[in-house]
C-alpha positions, 0 to 999 in steps of 0.5 A: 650490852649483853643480849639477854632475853628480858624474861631470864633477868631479874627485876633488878637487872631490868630495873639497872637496863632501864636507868641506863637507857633512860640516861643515854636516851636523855642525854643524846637527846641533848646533844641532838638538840645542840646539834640541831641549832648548829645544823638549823644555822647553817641552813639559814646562813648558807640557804641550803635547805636540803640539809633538813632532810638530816634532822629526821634521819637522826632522829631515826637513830633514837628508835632501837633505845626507845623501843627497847625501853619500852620492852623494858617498862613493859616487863617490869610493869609484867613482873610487878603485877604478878608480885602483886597477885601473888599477895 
């Protein structure tokens, strides 16, 4: 992904921004839940209960997209009430 500052995009390119993100977040989000049932398996199967100290790490690994989704929502909802004063 390019590295646009989110002010120069247009409302469209935010908007296509945050669709993608929405997507990866929500998809890794499933495959991060897979992949925890398999970890939480093993843990119980082997009684190996410093491989807990994994799930939080990864989870560690969702926060760049989620805050930059929020800069996204909170430049769109930025644009859309400055659309709507200028009525």
């Amino acid at each position: 992904m390019k590295n646009n500052k989110l002010s120069e995009l247009s409302l469209t390119e935010l908007n296509k921004q945050k669709k993608q993100l929405s997507g990866l977040l929500i998809g890794s989000a499933i495959l991060m839940l897979f992949l925890f049932g398999a970890l939480l398996y093993l843990i119980v199967k082997k009684q190996n209960f410093v491989l807990l100290s994994v799930i939080p790490g990864c989870m560690l690994a969702w926060l760049p997209v989620a805050i930059k989704l929020s800069q996204l929502n909170a430049e769109i909802k930025l644009r859309g009430s400055e659309t709507n004063s200028g009525l």
